[in-house]
N, C-alpha and C positions, 0 to 999 in steps of 0.2 A: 644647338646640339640637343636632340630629343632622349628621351631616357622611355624604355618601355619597361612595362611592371607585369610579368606574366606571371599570371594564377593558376597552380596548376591544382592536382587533389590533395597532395602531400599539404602545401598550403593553406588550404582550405581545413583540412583536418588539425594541423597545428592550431588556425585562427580558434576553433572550434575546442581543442584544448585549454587553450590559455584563456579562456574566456568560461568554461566550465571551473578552472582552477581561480580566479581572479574572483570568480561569485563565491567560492567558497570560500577564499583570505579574507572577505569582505562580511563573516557571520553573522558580524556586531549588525549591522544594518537588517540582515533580510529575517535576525529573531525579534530585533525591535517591532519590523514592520510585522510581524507572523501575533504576535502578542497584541499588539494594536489594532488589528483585526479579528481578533477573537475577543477583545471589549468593547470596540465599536460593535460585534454580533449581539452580543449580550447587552449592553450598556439597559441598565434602569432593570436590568432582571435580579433577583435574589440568590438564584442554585446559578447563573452563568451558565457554565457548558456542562453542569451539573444534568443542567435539564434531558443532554443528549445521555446522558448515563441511564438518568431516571428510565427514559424511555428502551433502552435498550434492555435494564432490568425488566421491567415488567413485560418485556418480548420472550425474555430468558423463563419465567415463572411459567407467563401463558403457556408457552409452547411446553412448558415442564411439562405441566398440566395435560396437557391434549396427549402429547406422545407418551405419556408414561401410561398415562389410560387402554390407547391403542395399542402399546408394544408390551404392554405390561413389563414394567421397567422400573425399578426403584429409581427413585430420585437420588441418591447418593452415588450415581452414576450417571445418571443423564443429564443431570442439571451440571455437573462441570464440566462434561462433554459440551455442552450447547451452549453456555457461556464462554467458552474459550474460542468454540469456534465462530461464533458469532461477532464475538470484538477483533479478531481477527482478521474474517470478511470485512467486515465494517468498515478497518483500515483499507486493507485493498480496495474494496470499490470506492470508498474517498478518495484516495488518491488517485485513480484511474476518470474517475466523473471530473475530480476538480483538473485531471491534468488535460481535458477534453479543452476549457477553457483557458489555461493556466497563461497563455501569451494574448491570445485575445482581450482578455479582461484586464491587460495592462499594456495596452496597447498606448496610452497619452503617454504612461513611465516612457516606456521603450524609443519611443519617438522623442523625445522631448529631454529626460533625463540621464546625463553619462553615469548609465550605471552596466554592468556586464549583464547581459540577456540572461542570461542564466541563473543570475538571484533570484529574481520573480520566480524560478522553479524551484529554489531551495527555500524558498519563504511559503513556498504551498505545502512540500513536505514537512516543516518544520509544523504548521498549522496543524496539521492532519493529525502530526505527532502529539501535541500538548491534548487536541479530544483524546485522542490513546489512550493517554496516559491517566486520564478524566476517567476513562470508561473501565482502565485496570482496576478501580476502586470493587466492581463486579466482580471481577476475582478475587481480591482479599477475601469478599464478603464469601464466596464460595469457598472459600479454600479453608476460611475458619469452622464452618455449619458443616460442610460433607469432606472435605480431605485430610484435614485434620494432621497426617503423619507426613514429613519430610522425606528426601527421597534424593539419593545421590546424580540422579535422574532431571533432577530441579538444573543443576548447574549448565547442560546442555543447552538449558533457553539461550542464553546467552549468545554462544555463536552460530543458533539458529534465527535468534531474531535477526541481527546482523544479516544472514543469507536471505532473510524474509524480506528485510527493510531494503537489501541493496536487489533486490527482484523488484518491487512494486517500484521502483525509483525509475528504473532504466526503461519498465515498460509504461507510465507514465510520462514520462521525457520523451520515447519513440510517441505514444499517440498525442501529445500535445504538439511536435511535429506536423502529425500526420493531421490532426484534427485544425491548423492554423491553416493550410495549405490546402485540405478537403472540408470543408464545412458539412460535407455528412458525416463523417465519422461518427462524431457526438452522438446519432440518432442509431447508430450500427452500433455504435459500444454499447448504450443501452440496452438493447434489443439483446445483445449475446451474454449482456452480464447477469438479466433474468436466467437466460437456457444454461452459464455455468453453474447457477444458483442450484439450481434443481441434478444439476450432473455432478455436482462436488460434494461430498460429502462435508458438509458444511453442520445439520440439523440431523441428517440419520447415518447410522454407522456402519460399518460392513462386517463388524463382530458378529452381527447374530446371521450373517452370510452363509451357509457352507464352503463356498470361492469368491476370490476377491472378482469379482466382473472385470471384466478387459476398459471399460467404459473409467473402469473406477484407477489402474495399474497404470493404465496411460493417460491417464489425467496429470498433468505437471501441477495443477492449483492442487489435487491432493496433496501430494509430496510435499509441494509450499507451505500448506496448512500444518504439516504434520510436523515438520523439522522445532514448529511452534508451540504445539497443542500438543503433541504426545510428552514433555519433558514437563508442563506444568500441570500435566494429569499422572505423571510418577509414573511414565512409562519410557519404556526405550523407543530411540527410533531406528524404523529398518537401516540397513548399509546403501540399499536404491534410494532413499527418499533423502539422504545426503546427497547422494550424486549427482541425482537427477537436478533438486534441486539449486547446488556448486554450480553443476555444466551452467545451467541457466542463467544461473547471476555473471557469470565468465561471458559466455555468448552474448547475451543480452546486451550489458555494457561494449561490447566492443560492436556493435552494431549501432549502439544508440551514440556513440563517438563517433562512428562515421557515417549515423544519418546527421547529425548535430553541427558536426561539421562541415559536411557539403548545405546544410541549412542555414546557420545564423547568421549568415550577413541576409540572406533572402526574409527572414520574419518579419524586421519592417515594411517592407511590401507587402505581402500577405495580408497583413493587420492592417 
């Protein structure tokens, strides 16, 4: 008597679930391994991942420097514009560059170790997160020298980061997908994270604009940056740049569920 096992999408989506939720019941393991590799990075250094701070302060000064020159711009405003938005970026294209390799580069785990596919992706984010959190030290340091006043405005970071964290998640997950399965990706996501670089208002502002440019209003990594950066600069954030960026995190994950899931039984192959 034979038994057949039919795979259908629904299937496939569920494996794809329970294997997303099994990595995450499983934390203890993928902050050990996330923390163990951010000392193996550093091991025998003095600052550790200080060092990645260091360097992003004195990118933060430099450029103080250059554009306050050029746009004639007090520092008391530019320098915590460019610091916020800088460590911000900073997480996004971490997470996006390491999520390029994020299965390939664990490929002996994957093959070899019963562990759910999907840790080795919450052990990248978690990685990404502890520099973050390294490079928030930046903003204290800004927030004591030029911002000085509290602002009921501060409390908003909160469930924007949240929207920020669960955005760069999903679309890290979709091109670590796409990049196991395409091996150009990696070299196209480069290539387009320079030209977001320069189209996001990332380093200059659209305050001194007379209109916000169409370039600028339909940019979603705006919106994304902002739901961030406008509440630790004691600002409000628009009603679009909530929405835009919600719809996103909403959409995004339910895309990156059902690329994920018609994908990870196929990633050992791949790899």
């Amino acid at each position: 008597m034979s038994s057949h096992v039919v795979i259908t999408s629904e299937s496939k989506l569920s494996d794809g679930l329970d294997d997303l939720k099994a990595g995450l019941v499983g934390y203890e393991q993928w902050v050990h391994f996330a923390w163990h590799e951010i000392r193996q990075r550093f091991k025998r250094s003095i600052l550790g991942p200080f060092w990645i701070t260091l360097s992003m302060g004195i990118l933060v000064i430099t450029l103080g420097m250059v554009f306050g020159g050029v746009l004639n711009q007090g520092s008391e405003v530019l320098i915590p514009y460019l610091a916020t938005g800088l460590i911000f970026w900073g997480l996004f294209t971490s997470v996006i560059n390491d999520g390029t390799n994020v299965f390939i580069s664990a490929a002996s785990y994957i093959r070899d170790v019963p562990l759910p596919t999907s840790s080795h992706f919450y052990q990248m984010i978690t990685r990404n997160l502890i520099i973050f959190a390294h490079n928030m030290a930046i903003y204290v340091v800004v927030y004591i020298f030029y911002i000085h006043t509290a602002s009921a405005s501060f409390l908003w970071f909160i469930p924007g980061f949240v929207i920020f964290l669960a955005n760069i998640a999903w679309i890290g997950l979709v091109i670590g997908i796409l990049s196991t399965r395409f091996r150009d990706i990696p070299q196209v996501i480069t290539n387009a994270i320079q030209v977001l670089f320069f189209a996001t208002p990332v380093v200059w502002s659209t305050a001194s604009m007379p209109t916000r440019p169409a370039f600028v209003s339909l940019n979603p990594l705006y919106h994304l940056l902002e739901v961030v950066r406008a509440p630790l600069l004691g600002h409000e954030v628009g009603l679009s740049s909530w929405a835009i960026a919600t719809t996103m995190a909403v959409i995004g994950w339910a895309v990156a569920i059902w690329l994920y899931g018609r994908s990870k039984s196929r990633i050992p192959y791949w790899i």
